[in-house]
N, C-alpha and C positions, 0 to 999 in steps of 0.2 A: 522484617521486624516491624510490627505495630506499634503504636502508643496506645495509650491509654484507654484514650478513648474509640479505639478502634479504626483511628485514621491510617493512612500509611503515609510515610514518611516524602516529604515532598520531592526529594530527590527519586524513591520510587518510581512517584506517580509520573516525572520527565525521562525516565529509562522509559518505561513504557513507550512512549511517543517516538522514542529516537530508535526504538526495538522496529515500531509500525513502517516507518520513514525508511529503516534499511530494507526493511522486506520488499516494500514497495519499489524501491529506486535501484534495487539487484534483482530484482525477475524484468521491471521495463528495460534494463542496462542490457541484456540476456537477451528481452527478444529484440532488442535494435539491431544488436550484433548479428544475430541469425537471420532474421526480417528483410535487414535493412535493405537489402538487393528488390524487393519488393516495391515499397517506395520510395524508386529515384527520385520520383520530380515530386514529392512532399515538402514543402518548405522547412526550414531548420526550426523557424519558430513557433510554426504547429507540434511539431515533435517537443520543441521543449514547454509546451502551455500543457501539451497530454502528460508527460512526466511530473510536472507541479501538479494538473488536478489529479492526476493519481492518488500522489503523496498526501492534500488536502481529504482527497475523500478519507483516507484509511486514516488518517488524522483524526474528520470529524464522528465516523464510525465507532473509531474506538474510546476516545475521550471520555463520553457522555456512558455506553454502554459497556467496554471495558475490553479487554485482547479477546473473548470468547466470538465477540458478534466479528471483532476485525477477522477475524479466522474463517467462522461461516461465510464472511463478504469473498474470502479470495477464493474459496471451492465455490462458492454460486460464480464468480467468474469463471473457473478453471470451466466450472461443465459449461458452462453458454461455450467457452471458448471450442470446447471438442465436441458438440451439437452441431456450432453452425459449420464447424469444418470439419466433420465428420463424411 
């Protein structure tokens, strides 16, 4: 629902954010689970700095230029990801 002058309603605009936040923080929760055996000897708090910048990037991705660009952001991840592990 718009206003007037074409804004969207503030409450919109913080769904968005928390839309971005879940994507992000259920695909890295997904590969921990499956990964994790991979890196044993990673420290806990590398693992949770990558999880925050995750969430931060798609954050400030989408904020400025809006859920279209967050979207291209995670298929240019997806392919880097099945390139280099291809």
């Amino acid at each position: 629902m718009r206003r007037r002058g074409g804004e969207e309603p503030l409450s919109y605009k913080n769904t968005l954010r928390w839309f971005e936040l879940a994507v992000v923080f259920g695909l890295t929760s997904i590969g921990e689970i499956l990964l994790e055996h991979f890196e044993e000897g990673r420290p806990k708090r590398q693992r949770v700095v990558t999880v925050l910048a995750g969430g931060a990037l798609g954050v400030f991705v989408s904020a400025p230029a809006g859920r279209g660009w967050f979207i291209v952001l995670l298929v240019v991840v997806a392919v880097a990801v099945v390139v280099i592990h291809a």
